[in-house]
C-alpha positions, 0 to 999 in steps of 0.5 A: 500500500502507498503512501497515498493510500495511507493519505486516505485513511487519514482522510477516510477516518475524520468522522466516526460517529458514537452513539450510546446503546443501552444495555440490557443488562440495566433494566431502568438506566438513569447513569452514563455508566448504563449505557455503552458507546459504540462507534459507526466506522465508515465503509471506507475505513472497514475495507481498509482494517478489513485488509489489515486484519486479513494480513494479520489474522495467519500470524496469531496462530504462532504469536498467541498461546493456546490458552486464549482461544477467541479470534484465532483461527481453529481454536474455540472458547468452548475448549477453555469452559471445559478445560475450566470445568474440569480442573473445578470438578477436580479442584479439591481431590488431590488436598496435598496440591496447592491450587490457584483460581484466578479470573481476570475481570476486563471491565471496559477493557477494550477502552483502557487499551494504551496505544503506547503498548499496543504498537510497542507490543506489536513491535516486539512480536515483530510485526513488519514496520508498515503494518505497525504504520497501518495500525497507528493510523488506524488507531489515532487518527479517527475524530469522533460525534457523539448523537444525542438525541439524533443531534451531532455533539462536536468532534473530539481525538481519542486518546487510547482505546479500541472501538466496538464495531471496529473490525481491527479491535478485537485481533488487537486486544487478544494481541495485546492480552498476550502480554498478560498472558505471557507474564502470567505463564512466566511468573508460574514456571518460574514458581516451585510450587505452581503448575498453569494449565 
């Protein structure tokens, strides 16, 4: 791709708009909080993170462990429900063995993405410089509206965080969830007591 093409999704990528949907979850919102931004990409911009993405996706296979499992190809979430189900189900026969359960809880964790450390990430797994390009482009550069009652509110910069509806956000999460991944295995091997599953 050109630079002239890097041009365009600068251009293409000025005006997103963000509309606030509420969640079900809430049954009566009455706080910014009950509801959940989600941004509308252009066409433009989609095609463009579509080819990225489509250029990224065969290299999560050797990149990412086998114990994440969304977005990369041949694995399945299901495989870690059992996987969990059956170390729980065995949780207490063996009392000689030291367990550890931990759950990570990812509250609003596609907003809290550091662009920083996303790039950086992408860096040391040797990403291709103009890939690296691509995706800081894709990532900065976008101007957003919030509709308030179908009524455009100005445009603002983000300045980190990965939108919802952006087919590019979710490869760069699990990218960027490795990390914690890979400290999370290191500190239990280095561990005399502990064994990961």
């Amino acid at each position: 791709m050109s630079k002239s093409s890097l041009r365009l999704v600068y251009c293409s990528r000025n005006s997103m708009l963000i509309s606030l949907l509420w969640s079900y979850k809430v049954p009566n919102p009455s706080k910014m909080k009950d509801f959940r931004p989600f941004a509308c990409c252009n066409t433009l911009y989609k095609i463009i993170a579509k080819i990225i993405m489509n250029r990224i996706k065969p290299c999560l296979l050797d990149i990412i462990s086998p114990s994440q499992s969304a977005f990369v190809a041949g694995r399945c979430s299901g495989d870690n429900i059992l996987l969990v189900q059956e170390l729980i189900r065995n949780y207490h026969k063996d009392a000689s063995c030291h367990w550890l359960a931990l759950k990570v809880d990812l509250i609003k964790a596609f907003d809290m993405v550091d662009w920083g450390f996303l790039l950086e990430t992408l860096a040391a797994f040797h990403f291709p410089p103009k890939v690296i390009i691509w995706i800081k482009a894709c990532l900065t550069t976008p101007k957003f509206s919030i509709s308030i009652n179908g009524e455009l509110a100005g445009f603002f910069s983000g300045k980190r965080g990965l939108r919802e509806g952006d087919p590019m956000s979710p490869y760069m999460f699990v990218i960027a969830m490795e990390v914690l991944s890979k400290i999370l295995t290191k500190r239990i091997e280095d561990s005399p007591i502990f064994k990961f599953h």
